[in-house]
N, C-alpha and C positions, 0 to 999 in steps of 0.2 A: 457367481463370482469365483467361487471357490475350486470350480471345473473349468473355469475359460484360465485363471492361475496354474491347476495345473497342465491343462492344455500348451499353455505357451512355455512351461517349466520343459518340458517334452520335446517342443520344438527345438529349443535353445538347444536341449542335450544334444538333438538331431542333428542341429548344422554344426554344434562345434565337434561332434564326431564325424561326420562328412569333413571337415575343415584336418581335422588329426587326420584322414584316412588321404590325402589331397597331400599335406606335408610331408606324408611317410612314402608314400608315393614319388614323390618328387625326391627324397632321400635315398630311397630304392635307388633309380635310375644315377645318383650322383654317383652313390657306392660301388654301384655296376662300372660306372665309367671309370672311378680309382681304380677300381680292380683288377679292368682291361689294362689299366697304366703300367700297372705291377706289373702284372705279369708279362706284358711286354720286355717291360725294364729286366725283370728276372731272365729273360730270356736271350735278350742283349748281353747281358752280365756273363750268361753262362756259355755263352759263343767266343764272347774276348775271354774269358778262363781258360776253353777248350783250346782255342787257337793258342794264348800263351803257354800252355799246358804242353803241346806240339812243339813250340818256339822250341823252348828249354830244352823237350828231349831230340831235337835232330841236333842240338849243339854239344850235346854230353855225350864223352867216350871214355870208352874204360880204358882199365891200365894199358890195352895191346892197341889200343888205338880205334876200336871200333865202336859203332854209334849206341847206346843201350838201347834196349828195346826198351818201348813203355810198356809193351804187353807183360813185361816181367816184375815191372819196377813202378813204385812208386814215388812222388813228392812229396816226403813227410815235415811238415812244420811244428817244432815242439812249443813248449809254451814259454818258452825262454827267449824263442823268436830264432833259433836254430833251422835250419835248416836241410833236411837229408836226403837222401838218396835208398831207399829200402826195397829189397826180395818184396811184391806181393803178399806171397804168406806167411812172413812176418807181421805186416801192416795190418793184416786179417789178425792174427792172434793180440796185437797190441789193443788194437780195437775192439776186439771182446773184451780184455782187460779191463781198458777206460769203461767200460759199457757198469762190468761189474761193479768198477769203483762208485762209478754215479748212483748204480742201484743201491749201494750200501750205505750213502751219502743222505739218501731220501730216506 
């Protein structure tokens, strides 16, 4: 009695571990498919930023009249909700900056 008990003790564990490996499974493939979502979505996202990104600078000119280059310039958003126009490597050394700040933060 005491072997056919743990016998069927054994089995239980067996199917409800099958049963776990079956559900995780099935969550595998859900998370797979959010994931594809994402990064879809990410990827949409980052095409309409690029494109508005282009918008903005074929419509900005400087003092004499002519178109800025983005190669040169960046769109800087401060945290104030400001908005600017920056040199490149400016935007580079700011961005170190913030970088340090965080680090000294943690």
């Amino acid at each position: 009695v005491a072997a056919q008990k743990c016998r069927k003790r054994k089995l239980n564990a067996i199917l409800n571990l099958e049963e776990d490996v079956c559900n995780l499974q099935t969550q595998k493939e859900s998370l797979k498919k959010e994931h594809s979502q994402c990064s879809k979505s990410i990827s949409q996202i980052k095409q309409k930023l690029n494109n508005l990104y282009h918008d903005i600078f074929s419509r900005l000119r400087d003092d004499q009249g002519r178109p800025v280059n983005p190669r040169q310039y960046v769109i800087h958003c401060s945290s104030n909700g400001s908005v600017f126009i920056i040199p490149k490597h400016l935007a580079k050394s700011e961005q170190k900056q913030d970088n340090r700040k965080e680090q000294k933060q943690k």
